[in-house]
N, C-alpha and C positions, 0 to 999 in steps of 0.2 A: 715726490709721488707718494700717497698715504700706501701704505700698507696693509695687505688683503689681512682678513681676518684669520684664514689660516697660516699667516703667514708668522703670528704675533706670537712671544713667545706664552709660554706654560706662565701661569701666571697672571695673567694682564689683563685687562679688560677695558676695553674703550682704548687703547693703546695708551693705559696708564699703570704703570708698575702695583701689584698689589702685595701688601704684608700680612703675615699672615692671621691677620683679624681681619683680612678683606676687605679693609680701606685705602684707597685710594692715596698718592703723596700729598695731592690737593688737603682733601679731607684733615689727615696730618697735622699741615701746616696751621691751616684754619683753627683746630681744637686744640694745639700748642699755646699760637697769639690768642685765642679767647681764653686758656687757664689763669696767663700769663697777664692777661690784660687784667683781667678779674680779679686776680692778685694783687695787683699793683694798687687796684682803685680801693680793696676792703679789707687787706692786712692791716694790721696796726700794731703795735708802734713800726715806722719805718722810719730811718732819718739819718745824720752823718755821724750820730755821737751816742754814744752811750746803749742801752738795749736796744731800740732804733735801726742802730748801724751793725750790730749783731742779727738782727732781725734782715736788715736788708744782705747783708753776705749771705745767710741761707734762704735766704728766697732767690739770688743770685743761680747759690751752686743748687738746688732744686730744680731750677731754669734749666740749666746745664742738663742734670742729670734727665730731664724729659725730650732733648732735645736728640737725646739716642732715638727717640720714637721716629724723627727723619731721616733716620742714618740707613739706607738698604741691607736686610737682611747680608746679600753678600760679605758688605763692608766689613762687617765684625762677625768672629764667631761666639758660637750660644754662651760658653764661660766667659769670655770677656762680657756682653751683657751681663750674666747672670753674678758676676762680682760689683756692675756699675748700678746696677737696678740695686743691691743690697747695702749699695753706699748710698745709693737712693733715699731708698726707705729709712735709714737713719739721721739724714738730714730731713727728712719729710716730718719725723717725730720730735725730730730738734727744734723744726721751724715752729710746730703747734704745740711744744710745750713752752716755747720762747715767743711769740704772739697772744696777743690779748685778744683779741678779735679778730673776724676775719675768713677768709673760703684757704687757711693755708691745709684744712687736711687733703682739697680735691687734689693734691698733688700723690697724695698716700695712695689714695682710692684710682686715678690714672696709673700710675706706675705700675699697680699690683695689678689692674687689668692687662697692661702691657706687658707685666710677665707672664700669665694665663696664654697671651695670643704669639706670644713669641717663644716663651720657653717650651719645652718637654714639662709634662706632668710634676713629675717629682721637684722639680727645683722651681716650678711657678708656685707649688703648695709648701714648702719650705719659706721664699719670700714672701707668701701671702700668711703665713700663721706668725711670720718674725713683724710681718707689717701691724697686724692685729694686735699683737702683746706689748711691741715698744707704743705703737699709737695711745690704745686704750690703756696701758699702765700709766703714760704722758696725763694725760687727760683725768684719770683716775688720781692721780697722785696731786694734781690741782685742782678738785674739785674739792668747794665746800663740802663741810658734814651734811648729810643726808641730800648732798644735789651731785649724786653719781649717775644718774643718766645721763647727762652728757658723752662720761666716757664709752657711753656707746656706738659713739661714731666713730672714736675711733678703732673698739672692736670690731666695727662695723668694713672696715676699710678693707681687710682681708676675703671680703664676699665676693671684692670687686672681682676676683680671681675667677670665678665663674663666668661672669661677662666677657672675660678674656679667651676663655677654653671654646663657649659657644662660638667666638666670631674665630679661634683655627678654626674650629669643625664645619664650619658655613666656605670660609676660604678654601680650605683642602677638598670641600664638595664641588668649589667651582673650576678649581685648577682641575679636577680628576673628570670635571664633564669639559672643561678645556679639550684636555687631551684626547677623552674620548671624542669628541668633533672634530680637533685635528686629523684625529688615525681614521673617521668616517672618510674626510674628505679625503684623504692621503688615498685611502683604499678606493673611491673614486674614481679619482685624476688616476690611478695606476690600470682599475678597470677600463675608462675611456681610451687611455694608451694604447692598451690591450684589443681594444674594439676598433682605433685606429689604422691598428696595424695587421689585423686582420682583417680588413676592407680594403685595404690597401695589396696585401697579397692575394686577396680573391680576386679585383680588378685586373692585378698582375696577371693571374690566370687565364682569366678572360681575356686579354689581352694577347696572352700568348695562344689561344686559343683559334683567334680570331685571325691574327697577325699572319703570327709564325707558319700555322697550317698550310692557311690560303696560299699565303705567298710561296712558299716551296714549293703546292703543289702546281702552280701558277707557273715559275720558275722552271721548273723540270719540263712542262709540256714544251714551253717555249727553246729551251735549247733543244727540246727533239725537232723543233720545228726546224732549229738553224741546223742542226743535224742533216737533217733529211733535204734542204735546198738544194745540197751538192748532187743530191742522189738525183734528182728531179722526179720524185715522188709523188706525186701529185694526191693519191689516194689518203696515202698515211701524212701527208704534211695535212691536209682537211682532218683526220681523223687526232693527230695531235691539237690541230688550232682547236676544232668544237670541244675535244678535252678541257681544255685551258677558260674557253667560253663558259661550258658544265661549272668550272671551277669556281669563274668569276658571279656567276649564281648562287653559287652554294654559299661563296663568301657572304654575297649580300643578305642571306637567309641567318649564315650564323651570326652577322653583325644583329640583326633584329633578334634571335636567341639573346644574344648578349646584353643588347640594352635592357630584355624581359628580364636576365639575369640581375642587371642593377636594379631595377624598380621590383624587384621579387614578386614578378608577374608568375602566374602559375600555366605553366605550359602543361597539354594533356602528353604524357607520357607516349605510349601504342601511337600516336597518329606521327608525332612528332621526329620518333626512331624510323617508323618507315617513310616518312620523306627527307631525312636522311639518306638513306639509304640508294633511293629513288635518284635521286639528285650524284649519287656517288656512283650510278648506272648500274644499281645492284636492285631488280627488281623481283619483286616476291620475296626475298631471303629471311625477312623477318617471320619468328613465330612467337607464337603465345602459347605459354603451359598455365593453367588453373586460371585461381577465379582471379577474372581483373579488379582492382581497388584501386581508388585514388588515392596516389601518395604524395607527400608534401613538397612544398616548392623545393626546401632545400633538396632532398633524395632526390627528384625529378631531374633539377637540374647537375647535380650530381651523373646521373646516369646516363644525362644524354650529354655530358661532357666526356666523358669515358670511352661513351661510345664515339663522339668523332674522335681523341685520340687514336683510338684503335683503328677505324676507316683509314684514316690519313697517313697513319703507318702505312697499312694492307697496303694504299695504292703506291705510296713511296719505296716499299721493300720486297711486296711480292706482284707488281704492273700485272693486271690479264688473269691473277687468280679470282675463282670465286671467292664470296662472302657469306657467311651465314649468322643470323643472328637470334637468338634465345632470347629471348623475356620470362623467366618462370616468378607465378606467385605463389610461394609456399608459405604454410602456415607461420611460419617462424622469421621468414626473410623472403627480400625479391632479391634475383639471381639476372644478371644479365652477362651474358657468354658473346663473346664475337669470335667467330674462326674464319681465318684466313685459308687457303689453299696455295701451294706453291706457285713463285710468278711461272705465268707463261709467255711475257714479254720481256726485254732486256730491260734489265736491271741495272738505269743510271742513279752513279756514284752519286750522294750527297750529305752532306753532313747534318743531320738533326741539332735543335738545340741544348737537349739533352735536359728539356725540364719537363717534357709531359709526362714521360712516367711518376717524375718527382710530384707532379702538379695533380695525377691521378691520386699518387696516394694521399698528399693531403688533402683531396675531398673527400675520400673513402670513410678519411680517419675520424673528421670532422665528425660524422655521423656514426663513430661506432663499429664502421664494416669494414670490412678485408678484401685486398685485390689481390689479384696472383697473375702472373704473365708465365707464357713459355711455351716451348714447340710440342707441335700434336704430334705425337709418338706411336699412333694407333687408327685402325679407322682408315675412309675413305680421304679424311684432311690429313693423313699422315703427311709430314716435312713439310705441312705449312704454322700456324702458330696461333696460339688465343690469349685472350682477357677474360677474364671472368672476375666479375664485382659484386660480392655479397651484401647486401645491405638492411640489419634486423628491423624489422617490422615496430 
C-alpha cells in the first residue's frame, strides 16, 4: 500500500530519498554511469601495460571514489567523506596530470560539487581551493610555454563548490517546507480529532438529554401508577397516567429540539422556553426582563438545554412545586434563572445519572458563560432550589 504523503519521511520526495543537493538516488546513479561511461569512451591512454594501465587504475580508484555520491548520507559520517572526497581530489589531479586527453577533470569538478552539497561550509571550501591548486598546478606544470590556459580548468574545478552549496540550500528549503506541511497536516488531523470528539460528546448530550430525562420521568409516573392500583385510586391513577402521557409529548417535542440541535437549526428562544414549560404543566411562569435579541444557535440551544435539565430535575425532586422562569437581556449578557419551589407531592426515590449537571457545565463553558446551582435561601421560593446560566453577549 503506497504511502500517504504525510506519512513520508523529512527528506523525500516522490517517495524517493534525497541528498542533500536535492537529487534524487535515481538521478545519482544516472550522473555516476554517464561520468563514468564518458570516461571510459575519451580518456586516453588507457590499457593493461605501461602509462595506460597507470591511467586506468586511477580512473578505477576515481570510480570508486564518486561512487560515495550513492552512499546515503546516514551510511557514513561528514569526516569520513570529508577524508574520502580529499583522497578524491588527489587522484582526480593524478588521473589529469597522467591522461593526455580526455573529460578525466569532470571527475575534479563532480566531487568538489559533491563536497559543496554534502559537507558543512568550511571543509567543502578547504577541498574545493586543494581541488583548484593540485588541478590547475597539474595542468600548469604540462603545459607548453605560452599555452597556460588550459590550466584554467583546472583552476576552474574548485567553482564547482558553489553549485554544490546552491543545491544544500534548495534541499534544506524543501526538507524545512517538508516538514512545515507535515506539522500543517499533523495540526489538522489533531484539529479534526478535536471536532470529532466534540460532536460526539455534544450528541452525547443530546442524548442524554433526550433519553435519560424522558425516560425517568416516564418511569416515576408509571410506578406511581403501580403504586396507586392497590389503593384503587382511581382519580390519582388517571392523574399519574396523563402525567406520563404530558411526558411522552414533551419527549417527542424534545426529540425534534434535538434533531434541530444536530442540523443547527435555529430555534426562537421566548417561544420555545415557554412551550416548555407549558408541556411541563407550568403555565404562564415564564418572564422576559429587557429588550429581546436574537441569539445564536449555539447560546439558544445552550439555554433551552439548561433549562430542560432544571425542569426535569423540579419535577423529579420537588413533584407539585411551582416553577418560575427568568429570561433577562442585559447589556453585557443573557441570564436565564429557573426556580423551583418545595415539593408538595411525595417524593419518589430515584437515582439520577449524574451527568446533567456535568453536561450543563460543559455547554455553559463552551460559550464562555457560567452556571451556578443551589437552594433558595430567601424569598417566597425559600427551601426550594435554582439554576442560573449567564451567558456573555
Amino acid at each position: 500500500m503506497p504511502a500517504r504523503e504525510a506519512d513520508r519521511p523529512v527528506g523525500v520526495a516522490g517517495g524517493r530519498p534525497l541528498d542533500r543537493g536535492g537529487r534524487s538516488a535515481r538521478s545519482q546513479w544516472v550522473l555516476a554511469a554517464a561520468i563514468i561511461i564518458v570516461g571510459i569512451v575519451t580518456i586516453r591512454p588507457m590499457g593493461l601495460s605501461g602509462r595506460g594501465l597507470v591511467v586506468l587504475v586511477l580512473f578505477v580508484i576515481n570510480c570508486a571514489v564518486l561512487a560515495v555520491r550513492l552512499v546515503p548520507e546516514s551510511a557514513v559520517p561528514d569526516r569520513s567523506v570529508a577524508l574520502w572526497l580529499t583522497f578524491g581530489v588527489l587522484a582526480a589531479a593524478a588521473l589529469l596530470g597522467t591522461s593526455r586527453s580526455g573529460t578525466s577533470y569532470l571527475f575534479a569538478f563532480f566531487l568538489v560539487a559533491f563536497a559543496g552539497s554534502r559537507l558543512d561550509t568550511r571543509p567543502a571550501l578547504v577541498i574545493a581551493v586543494s581541488s583548484s591548486l593540485l588541478c590547475g598546478g597539474v595542468l600548469y606544470l604540462q603545459a607548453e610555454p605560452g599555452q597556460y590556459a588550459t590550466s584554467l580548468v583546472g583552476f576552474a574545478t574548485g567553482a564547482a563548490v558553489l553549485g554544490g552549496m546552491a543545491g544544500r540550500s534548495r534541499a534544506q528549503a524543501t526538507r524545512a517546507a517538508i516538514a512545515a506541511a507535515e506539522s500543517a497536516e499533523k495540526a489538522a488531523r489533531a484539529e479534526a480529532r478535536t471536532a470529532v470528539l466534540a460532536e460526539r460528546t455534544r450528541i452525547a448530550r443530546d442524548v442524554h438529554d433526550v433519553l435519560a430525562h424522558s425516560l425517568a420521568g416516564i418511569n416515576m409516573q408509571l410506578e406511581l401508577v403501580d403504586a396507586l392500583i392497590d389503593t384503587g385510586d382511581l382519580t390519582r391513577i388517571r392523574e399519574a397516567n396523563g402525567r406520563a402521557h404530558s411526558l411522552v409529548r414533551e419527549s417527542l417535542q424534545q426529540a425534534q429540539w434535538t434533531v434541530h440541535a444536530l442540523r443547527e437549526d435555529h430555534l426562537p428562544l421566548r417561544e420555545s422556553l415557554a412551550a416548555m414549560l407549558r408541556s411541563s404543566g407550568h403555565h404562564d411562569a415564564l418572564s422576559v426582563v429587557g429588550d429581546v435579541r436574537e441569539l445564536s444557535a449555539q447560546s439558544t440551544q445552550c439555554l433551552l438545554r439548561i433549562a430542560q435539565e432544571a425542569l426535569t430535575n423540579a419535577t423529579r425532586h420537588a413533584p407539585g412545586g411551582e416553577v418560575a422562569m427568568k429570561l433577562t437581556f442585559a447589556e453585557e449578557a443573557t441570564v436565564l434563572n429557573v426556580r423551583n419551589r418545595p415539593a408538595t407531592l411525595p417524593v419518589t426515590a430515584a437515582a439520577g445519572s449524574g451527568l446533567g449537571l456535568i453536561g450543563m457545565r460543559e455547554r455553559i463553558a463552551l460559550l464562555g458563560g457560567s452556571i451556578t446551582t443551589g437552594p433558595v435561601t430567601a424569598g417566597p421560593d425559600s427551601g426550594g432550589w435554582q439554576v442560573e446560566a449567564v451567558i456573555p453577549r
